[in-house]
C-alpha positions in Angstrom: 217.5 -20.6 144.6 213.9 -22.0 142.9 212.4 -20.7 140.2 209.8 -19.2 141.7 212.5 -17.2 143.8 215.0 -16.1 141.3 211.3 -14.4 139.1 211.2 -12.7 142.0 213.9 -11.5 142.2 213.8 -10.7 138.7 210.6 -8.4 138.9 211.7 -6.9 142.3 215.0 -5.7 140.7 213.2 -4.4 137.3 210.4 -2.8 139.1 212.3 -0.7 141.2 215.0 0.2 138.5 212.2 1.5 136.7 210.5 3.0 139.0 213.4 5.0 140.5 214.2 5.8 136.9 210.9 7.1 136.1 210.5 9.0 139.7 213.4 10.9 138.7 212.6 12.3 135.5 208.8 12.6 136.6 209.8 14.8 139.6 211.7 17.1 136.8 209.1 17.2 134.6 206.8 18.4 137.6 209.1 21.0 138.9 209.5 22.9 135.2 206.1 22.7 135.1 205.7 25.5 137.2 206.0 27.6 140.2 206.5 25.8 143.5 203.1 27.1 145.7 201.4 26.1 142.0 202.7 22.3 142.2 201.9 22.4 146.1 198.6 23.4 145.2 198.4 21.0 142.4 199.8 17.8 144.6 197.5 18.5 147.3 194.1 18.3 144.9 195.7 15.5 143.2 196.1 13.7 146.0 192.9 13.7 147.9 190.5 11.1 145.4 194.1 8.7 145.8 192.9 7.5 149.6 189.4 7.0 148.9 190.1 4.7 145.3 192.9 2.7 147.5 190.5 2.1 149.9 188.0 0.6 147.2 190.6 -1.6 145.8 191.9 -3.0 149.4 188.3 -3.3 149.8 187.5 -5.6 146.9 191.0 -7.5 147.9 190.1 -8.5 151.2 189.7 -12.2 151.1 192.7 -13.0 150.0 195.0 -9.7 150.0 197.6 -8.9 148.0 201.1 -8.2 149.0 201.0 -4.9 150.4 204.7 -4.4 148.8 203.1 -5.3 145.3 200.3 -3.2 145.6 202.5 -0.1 146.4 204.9 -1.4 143.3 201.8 -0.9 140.9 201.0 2.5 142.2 204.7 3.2 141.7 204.6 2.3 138.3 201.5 4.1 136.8 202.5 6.9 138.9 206.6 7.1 137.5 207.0 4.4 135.5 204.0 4.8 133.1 203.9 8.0 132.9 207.4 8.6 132.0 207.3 5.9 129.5 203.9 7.6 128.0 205.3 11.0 127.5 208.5 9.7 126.1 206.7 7.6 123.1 203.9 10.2 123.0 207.3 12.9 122.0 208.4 10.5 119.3 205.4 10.3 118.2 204.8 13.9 117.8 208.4 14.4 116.4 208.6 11.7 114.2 204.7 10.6 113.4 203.6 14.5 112.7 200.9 14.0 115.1 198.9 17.3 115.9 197.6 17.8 119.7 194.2 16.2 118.5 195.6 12.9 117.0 198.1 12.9 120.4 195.3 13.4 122.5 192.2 11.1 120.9 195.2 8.2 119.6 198.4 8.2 120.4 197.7 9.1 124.3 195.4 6.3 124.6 197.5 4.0 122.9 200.9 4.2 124.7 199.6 5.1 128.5 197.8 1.9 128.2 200.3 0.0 127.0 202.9 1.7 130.1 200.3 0.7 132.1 199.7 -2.7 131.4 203.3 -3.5 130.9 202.9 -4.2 134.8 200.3 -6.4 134.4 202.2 -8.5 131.8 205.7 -8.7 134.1 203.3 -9.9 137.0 201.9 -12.2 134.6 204.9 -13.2 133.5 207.2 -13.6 136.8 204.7 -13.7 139.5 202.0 -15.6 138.0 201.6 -16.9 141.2 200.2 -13.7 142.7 197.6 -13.9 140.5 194.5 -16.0 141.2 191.8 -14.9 138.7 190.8 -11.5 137.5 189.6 -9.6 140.5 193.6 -10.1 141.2 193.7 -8.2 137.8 191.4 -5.8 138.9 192.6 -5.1 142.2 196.4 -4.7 140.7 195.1 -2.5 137.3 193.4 -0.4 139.6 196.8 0.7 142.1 198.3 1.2 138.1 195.7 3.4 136.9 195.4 5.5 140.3 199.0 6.1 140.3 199.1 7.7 136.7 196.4 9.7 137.4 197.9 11.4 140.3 200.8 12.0 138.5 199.0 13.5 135.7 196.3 15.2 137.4 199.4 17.0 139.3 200.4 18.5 135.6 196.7 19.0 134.3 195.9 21.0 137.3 199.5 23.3 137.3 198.6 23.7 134.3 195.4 24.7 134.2 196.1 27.2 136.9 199.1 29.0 134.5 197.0 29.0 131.5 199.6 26.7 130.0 196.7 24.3 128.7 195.4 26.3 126.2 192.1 26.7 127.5 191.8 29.9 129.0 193.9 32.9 131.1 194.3 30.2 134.0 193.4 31.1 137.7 191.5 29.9 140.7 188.5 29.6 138.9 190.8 27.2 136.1 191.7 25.5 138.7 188.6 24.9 140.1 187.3 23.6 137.2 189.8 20.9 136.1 189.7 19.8 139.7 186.0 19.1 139.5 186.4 17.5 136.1 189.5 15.2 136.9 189.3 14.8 140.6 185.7 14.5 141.7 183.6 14.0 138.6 186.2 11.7 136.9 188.5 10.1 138.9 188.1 6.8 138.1 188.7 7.4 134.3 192.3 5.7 134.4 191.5 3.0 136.8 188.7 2.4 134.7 190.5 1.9 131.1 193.1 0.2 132.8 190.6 -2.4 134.7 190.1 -4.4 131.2 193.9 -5.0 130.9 193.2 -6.5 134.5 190.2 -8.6 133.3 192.3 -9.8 130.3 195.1 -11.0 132.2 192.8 -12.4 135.0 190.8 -14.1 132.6 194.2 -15.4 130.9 195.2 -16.8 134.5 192.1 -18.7 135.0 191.9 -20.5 131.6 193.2 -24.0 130.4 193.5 -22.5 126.8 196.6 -21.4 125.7 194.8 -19.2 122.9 192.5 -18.0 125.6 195.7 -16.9 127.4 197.4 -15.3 124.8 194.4 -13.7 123.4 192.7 -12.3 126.6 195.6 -9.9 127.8 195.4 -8.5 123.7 191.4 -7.9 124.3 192.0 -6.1 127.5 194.5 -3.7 126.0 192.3 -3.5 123.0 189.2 -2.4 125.2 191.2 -0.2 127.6 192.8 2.2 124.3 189.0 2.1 122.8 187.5 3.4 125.7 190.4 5.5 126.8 190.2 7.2 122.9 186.1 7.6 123.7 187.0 9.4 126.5 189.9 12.2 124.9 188.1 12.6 122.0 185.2 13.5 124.1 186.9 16.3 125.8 187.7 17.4 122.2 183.5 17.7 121.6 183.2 20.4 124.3 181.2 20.3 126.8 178.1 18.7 125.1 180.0 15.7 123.9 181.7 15.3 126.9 178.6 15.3 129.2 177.1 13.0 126.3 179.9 10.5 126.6 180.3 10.5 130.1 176.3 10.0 130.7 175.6 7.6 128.2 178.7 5.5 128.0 181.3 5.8 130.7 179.5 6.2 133.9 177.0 3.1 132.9 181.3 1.6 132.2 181.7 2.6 135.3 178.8 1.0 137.3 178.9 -2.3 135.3 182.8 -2.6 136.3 181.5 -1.9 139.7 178.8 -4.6 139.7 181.0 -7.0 138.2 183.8 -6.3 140.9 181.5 -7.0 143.4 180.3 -10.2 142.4 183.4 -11.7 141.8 184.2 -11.0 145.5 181.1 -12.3 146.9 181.9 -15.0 144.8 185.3 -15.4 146.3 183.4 -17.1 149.8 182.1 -19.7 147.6 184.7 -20.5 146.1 187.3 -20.5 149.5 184.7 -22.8 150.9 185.0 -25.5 148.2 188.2 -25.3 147.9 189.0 -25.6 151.5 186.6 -28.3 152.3 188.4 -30.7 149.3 192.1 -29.9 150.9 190.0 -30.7 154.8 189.5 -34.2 152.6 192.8 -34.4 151.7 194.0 -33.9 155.3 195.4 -30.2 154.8 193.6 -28.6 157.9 190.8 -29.5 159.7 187.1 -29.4 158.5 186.0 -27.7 161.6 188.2 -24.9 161.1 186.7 -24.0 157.9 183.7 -21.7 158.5 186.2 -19.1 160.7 188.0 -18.9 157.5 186.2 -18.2 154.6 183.6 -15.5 156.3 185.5 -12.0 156.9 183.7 -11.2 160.1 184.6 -15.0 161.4 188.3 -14.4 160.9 187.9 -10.7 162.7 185.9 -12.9 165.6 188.7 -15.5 165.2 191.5 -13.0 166.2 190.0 -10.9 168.8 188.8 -14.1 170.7 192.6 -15.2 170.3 194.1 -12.1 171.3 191.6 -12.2 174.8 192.1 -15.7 175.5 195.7 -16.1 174.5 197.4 -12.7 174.3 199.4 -11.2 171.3 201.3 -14.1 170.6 197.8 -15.9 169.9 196.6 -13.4 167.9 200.0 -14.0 166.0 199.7 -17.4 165.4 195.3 -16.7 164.4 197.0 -14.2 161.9 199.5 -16.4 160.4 197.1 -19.6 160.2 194.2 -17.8 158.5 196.5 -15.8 156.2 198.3 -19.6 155.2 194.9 -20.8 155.2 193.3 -18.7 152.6 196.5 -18.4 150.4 196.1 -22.3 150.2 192.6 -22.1 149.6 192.7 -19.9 146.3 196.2 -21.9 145.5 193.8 -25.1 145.5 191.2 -23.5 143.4 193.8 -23.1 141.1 194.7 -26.4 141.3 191.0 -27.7 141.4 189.9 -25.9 137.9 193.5 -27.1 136.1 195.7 -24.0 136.1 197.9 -24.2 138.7 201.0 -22.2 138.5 204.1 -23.6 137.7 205.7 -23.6 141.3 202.1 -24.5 142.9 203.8 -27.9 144.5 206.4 -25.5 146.3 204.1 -23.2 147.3 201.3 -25.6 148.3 204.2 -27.1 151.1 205.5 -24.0 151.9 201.4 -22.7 152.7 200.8 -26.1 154.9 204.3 -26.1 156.8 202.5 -22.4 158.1 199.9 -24.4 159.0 201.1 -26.9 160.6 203.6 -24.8 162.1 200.4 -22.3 163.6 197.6 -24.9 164.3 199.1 -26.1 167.7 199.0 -22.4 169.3 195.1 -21.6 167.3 191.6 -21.8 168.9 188.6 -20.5 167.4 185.7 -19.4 169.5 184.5 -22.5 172.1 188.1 -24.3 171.8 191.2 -23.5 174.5 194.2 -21.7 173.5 197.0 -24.3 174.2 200.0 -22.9 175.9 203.5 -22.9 174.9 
């Protein structure tokens, strides 16, 4: 078995230990947290900002999309993982460190649910480096982490607030109510949020040729993520004038600029396909011509539904698989092309052409014949 095989292996087994782990003391956790219409209740609100937020995140992955099996595994993880792992060193902490409910909430909170979260991050980092192309890929991944542990913890937040078990009032509807506003309409991208520059860090630390730039990055991320994760708590600690104060004048404008800078970094994506995919056309990889149906999203949509019309399913297969091997060849060549290539890129780059060569004899693109079999 490679290298590149046996890490992932390695993460795949560690992953879902944890994960399994963590589910099972998470869903005991929930269940003594109150009665069962209560946590009904309290999963159902939780759950309905989790589709829209995926959907942002598969929407900002869609030139070259993750593994759909990864992207699950970090949801997994903020959602049992992380959150498990949080509560266990936030207990310690309070037992052993003395901590009072405002020093848990405004520092040690912040501190270890970051770090749980972006443990992820670093085992990606560390034994699927490959999977990880620049810092959009950091994004994309911190973001599934962040939207898992909110879920999870919006489930207890909201129980709780409807028990009067939070210490803010006699509980209720109108309890409920109001944390659900807070948490799940006004606020829902808090977690993703803090947990985005752990993503940037580690991105960053992908792309660069400097080995203090890599080791340094992933530490700024984490740095920035507790900072504005402790901004936010201690907020909440302000009442309601310091929390509309911080939320309008520093992490909604956080908010938008992540956002913006999302955004560009996919639009910037095309460019990049296209220069890497024109110097492997050079090199003899694929052909030049096929170029322009691959790095436009609405080409490749055009590229399959003329396959599937002129050629059947079996077309649209083989459209699939080429522009899937494609792209992943294209952003492995960037890679390549800037001087960080990842440590199995000569085994992947043959593995990505052998698709393509393998697909290119059954592929037309719009004005060409499907061959037949």
């Amino acid at each position: 078995m490679s290298s590149h095989g046996r890490d992932s292996v390695a993460f795949t087994l560690v992953v879902t230990l944890l994960a399994f782990l963590g589910a099972v003391a998470m869903v005991l956790v929930i269940l003594l947290s109150g009665a069962p219409k209560t946590l009904a209740a309290a999963t159902l609100l939780a759950f309905l900002p989790v589709g829209p937020l995926v959907g942002c995140f598969l929407w900002l992955d869609r030139y070259e999309p993750e593994p759909r099996r990864l992207l699950a595994a970090g949801l997994a993880w903020g959602a049992f993982v992380a959150t498990a792992a949080a509560l266990v060193l936030q207990g310690l902490g309070g037992f052993f460190g003395g901590f009072d409910d405002r020093d848990m909430l405004a520092g040690v909170a912040p501190l270890t649910e970051e770090a749980t979260k972006g443990l992820f991050l670093l085992l990606l980092l560390w034994w699927r480096r490959g999977e990880l192309d620049g810092v959009l890929d950091g994004l994309v991944y911190a973001g599934m982490v962040g939207i898992g542990f909110a879920f999870v913890e919006n489930i207890l937040y909201l129980a709780a607030a409807y028990d009067g078990t939070d210490g803010l009032g006699p509980g209720g509807t109108e309890a409920l109510t109001a944390t659900f506003v807070v948490r799940c309409l006004v606020s829902p991208f808090a977690h993703p949020l803090f947990t985005a520059f752990i993503g940037i860090g580690v991105g960053v630390a992908v792309a660069s040729r400097s080995k203090v730039v890599r080791v340094l990055a992933p530490v700024a991320g984490y740095v920035l993520a507790v900072l504005s994760h402790g901004l936010w708590n201690a907020s909440a600690l302000a009442g309601t004038g310091g929390f509309l104060a911080v939320y309008v004048t520093v992490m909604f404008p956080a908010f938008v600029a992540v956002v913006a800078f999302a955004v560009w970094l996919r639009r910037s994506e095309r460019r990049m396909l296209a220069r890497a995919l024109d110097d492997a056309a050079r090199r003899g990889l694929l052909p030049v011509s096929d170029i322009r149906w691959l790095i436009d999203l609405g080409a490749r949509r055009a590229g399959r539904r003329h396959a599937r019309q002129s050629g059947g399913e079996a077309a649209e297969r083989a459209m699939r698989d080429y522009q899937q091997a494609a792209v992943e060849l294209g952003f492995l060549h960037h890679r390549y092309l800037r001087g960080t290539p990842p440590p199995d890129y000569a085994a992947r780059g043959q593995l990505f052409v052998q698709r393509l060569q393998a697909a290119r004899p059954y592929v037309s693109f719009p004005g060409q014949v499907v061959p037949t079999r």
